[in-house]
C-alpha positions in Angstrom: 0.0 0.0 0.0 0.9 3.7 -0.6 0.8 6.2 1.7 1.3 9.7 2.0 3.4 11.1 4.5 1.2 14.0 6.0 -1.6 11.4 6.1 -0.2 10.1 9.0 0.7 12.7 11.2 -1.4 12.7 14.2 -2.7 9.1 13.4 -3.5 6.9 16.6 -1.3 4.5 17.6 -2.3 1.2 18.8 -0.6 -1.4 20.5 -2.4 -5.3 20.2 -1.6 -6.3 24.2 -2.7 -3.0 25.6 -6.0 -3.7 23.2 -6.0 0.6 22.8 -4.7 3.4 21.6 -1.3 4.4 23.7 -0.1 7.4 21.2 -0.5 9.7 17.8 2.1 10.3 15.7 4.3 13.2 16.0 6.6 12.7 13.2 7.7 10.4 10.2 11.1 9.6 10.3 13.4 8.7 7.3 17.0 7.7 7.0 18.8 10.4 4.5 21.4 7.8 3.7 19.0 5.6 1.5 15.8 7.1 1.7 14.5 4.4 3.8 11.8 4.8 7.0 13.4 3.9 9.7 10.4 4.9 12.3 8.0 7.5 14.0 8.0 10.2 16.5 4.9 9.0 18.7 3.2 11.2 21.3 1.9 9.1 24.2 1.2 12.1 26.9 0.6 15.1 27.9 3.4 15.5 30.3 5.2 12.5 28.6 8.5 12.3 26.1 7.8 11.9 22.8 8.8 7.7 22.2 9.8 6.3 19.5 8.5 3.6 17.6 10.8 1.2 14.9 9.1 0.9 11.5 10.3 -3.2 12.4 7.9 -2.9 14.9 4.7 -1.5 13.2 2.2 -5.1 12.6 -0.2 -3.0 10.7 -1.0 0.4 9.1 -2.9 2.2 7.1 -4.8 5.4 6.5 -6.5 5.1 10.2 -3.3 4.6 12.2 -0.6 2.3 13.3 -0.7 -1.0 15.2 2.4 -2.4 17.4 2.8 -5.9 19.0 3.3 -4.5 22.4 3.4 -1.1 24.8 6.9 -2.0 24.8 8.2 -1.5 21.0 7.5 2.5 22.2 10.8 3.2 23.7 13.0 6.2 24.3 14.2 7.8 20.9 17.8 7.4 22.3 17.4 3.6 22.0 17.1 3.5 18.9 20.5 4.7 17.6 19.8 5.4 14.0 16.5 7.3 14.8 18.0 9.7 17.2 20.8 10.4 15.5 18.5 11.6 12.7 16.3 13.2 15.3 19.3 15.2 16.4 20.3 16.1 13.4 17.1 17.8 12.8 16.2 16.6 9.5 12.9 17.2 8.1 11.6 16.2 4.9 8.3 18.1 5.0 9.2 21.5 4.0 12.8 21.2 3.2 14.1 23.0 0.3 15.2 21.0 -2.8 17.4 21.9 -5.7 18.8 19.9 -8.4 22.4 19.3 -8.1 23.2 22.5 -10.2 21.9 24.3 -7.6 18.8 24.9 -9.5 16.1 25.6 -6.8 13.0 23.0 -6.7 10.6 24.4 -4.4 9.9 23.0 -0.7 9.2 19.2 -0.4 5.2 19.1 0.8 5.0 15.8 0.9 5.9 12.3 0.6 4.9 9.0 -0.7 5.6 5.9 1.9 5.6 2.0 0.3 3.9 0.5 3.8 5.4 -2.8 2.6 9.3 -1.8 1.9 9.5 1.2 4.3 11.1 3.5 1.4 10.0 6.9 0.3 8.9 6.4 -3.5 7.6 10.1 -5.0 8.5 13.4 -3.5 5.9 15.8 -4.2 7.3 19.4 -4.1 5.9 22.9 -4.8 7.7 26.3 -5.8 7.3 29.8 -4.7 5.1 30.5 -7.7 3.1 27.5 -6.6 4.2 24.8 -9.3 3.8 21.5 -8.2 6.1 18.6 -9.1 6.2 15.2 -8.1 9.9 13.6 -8.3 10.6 10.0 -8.0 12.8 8.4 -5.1 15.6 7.3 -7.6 16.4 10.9 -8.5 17.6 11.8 -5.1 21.1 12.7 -4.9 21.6 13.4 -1.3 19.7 14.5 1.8 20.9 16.9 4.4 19.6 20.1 5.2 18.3 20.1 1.8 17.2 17.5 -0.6 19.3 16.9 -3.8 18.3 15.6 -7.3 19.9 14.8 -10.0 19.9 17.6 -12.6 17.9 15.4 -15.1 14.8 16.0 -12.7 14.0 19.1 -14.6 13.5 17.6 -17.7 11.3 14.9 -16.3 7.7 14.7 -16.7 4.9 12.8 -18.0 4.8 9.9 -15.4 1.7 8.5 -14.2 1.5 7.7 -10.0 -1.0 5.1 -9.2 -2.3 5.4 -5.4 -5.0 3.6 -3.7 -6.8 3.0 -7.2 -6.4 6.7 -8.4 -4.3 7.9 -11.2 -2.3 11.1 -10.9 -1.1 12.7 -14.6 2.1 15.2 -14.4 
């Protein structure tokens, strides 16, 4: 299944032994090395630290929320090393700038496309300051830091056809 991205912010999380709810999601997380999800940001309380939950650990998901095994698979984001590292670094996808690898400027990323079965970011949908819209696919990304790279053939791409939950998207 395809999802997007900003679809699942503030989604219920749901934990099978607890048979309830026990957080929303606070933020998607993605590893800039590969593009790959490597888990959420989940509010569980008021007064409570944000946890963390491993996309290894999610049973089920879709448009409604998450479902976990057990209470337990929300942990501290400092125990899972490759999350918090990300989390410290403070990287964002949702709203970070992108340019091609000329430099060229690409507009702000507004969204992403999740594959719920592989964990990996597929389309990037970005918009420009005069409110162009472009969706990009995964393989085009250079690099991600503080901004989002793609290959300077991106420009030149269009006229691919993105296919989610039954509906067809023309660019």
């Amino acid at each position: 299944m395809l999802i997007e991205a900003k679809d699942l912010i503030n989604l219920p999380v749901g934990a099978e032994d607890a048979q309830s709810k026990v957080g929303l999601i606070q933020k998607i997380i993605i590893n800039p090395e590969n593009g790959q999800l490597l888990g959420f940001l989940v509010i569980t309380g008021f007064f409570s630290p944000p946890k963390a939950l491993s996309f290894m650990d999610v049973k089920f998901w879709d448009k409604e929320g998450l479902v976990t095994a057990e209470e337990d698979n929300l942990v501290l984001p400092t125990e899972i090393v490759r999350l918090n590292h990300v989390l410290k670094a403070d990287i964002n996808l949702i709203d970070m700038p992108a340019e091609d690898e000329n430099g060229q400027s690409l507009g702000l990323v507004e969204n992403f496309l999740i594959d719920t079965e592989t964990g990996s970011v597929v389309k990037y949908y970005l918009r420009d300051i005069l409110g162009n819209a472009r969706i990009l696919p995964s393989e085009k990304v250079i690099k991600i830091e503080k901004k989002i790279v793609f290959a300077s053939d991106v420009t030149q791409v269009s006229g691919f056809r993105l296919e989610v939950e039954g509906s067809q998207i023309e660019t």
